[in-house]
N, C-alpha and C positions, 0 to 999 in steps of 0.2 A: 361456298366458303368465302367471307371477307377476309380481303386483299390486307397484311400488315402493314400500315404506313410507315414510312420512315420518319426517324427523329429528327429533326432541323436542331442541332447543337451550335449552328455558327454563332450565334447571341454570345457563344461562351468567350466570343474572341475580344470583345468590347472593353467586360472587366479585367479579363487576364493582363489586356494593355495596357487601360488605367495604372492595377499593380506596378505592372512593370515600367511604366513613364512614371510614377510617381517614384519609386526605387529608385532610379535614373536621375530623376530631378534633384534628389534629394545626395543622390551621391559629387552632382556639383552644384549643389546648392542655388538652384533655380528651376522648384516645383512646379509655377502656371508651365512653364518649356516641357517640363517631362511630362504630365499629365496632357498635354496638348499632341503633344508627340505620341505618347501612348494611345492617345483616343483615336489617331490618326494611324497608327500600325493597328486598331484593332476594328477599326471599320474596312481597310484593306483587308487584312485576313479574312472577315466577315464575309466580303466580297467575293475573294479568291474561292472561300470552301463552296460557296452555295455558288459560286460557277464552274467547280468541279462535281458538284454535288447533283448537278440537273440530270445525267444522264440518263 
């Protein structure tokens, strides 16, 4: 019987940030900062899942 591989979802954390640093940016009206910001919470979360994710 093959083994089920698990799904690697953490990629989802990438655009959600984008979203939400672009939301951000645009709530003080300076986009490149929130989209930068967002890219950067969504590479950390990225991180964080698939280093909780190893076990």
């Amino acid at each position: 019987m093959a083994k089920k591989k698990k799904e690697d979802k953490s990629g989802l954390f990438i655009p959600a940030g984008l979203f939400l640093g672009l939301g951000w940016g645009a709530l003080y009206d300076n986009y490149s900062a929130g989209v930068l910001l967002g890219l950067g919470v969504g590479f950390l979360g990225m991180a964080i899942a698939s280093f909780w994710g190893r076990k």
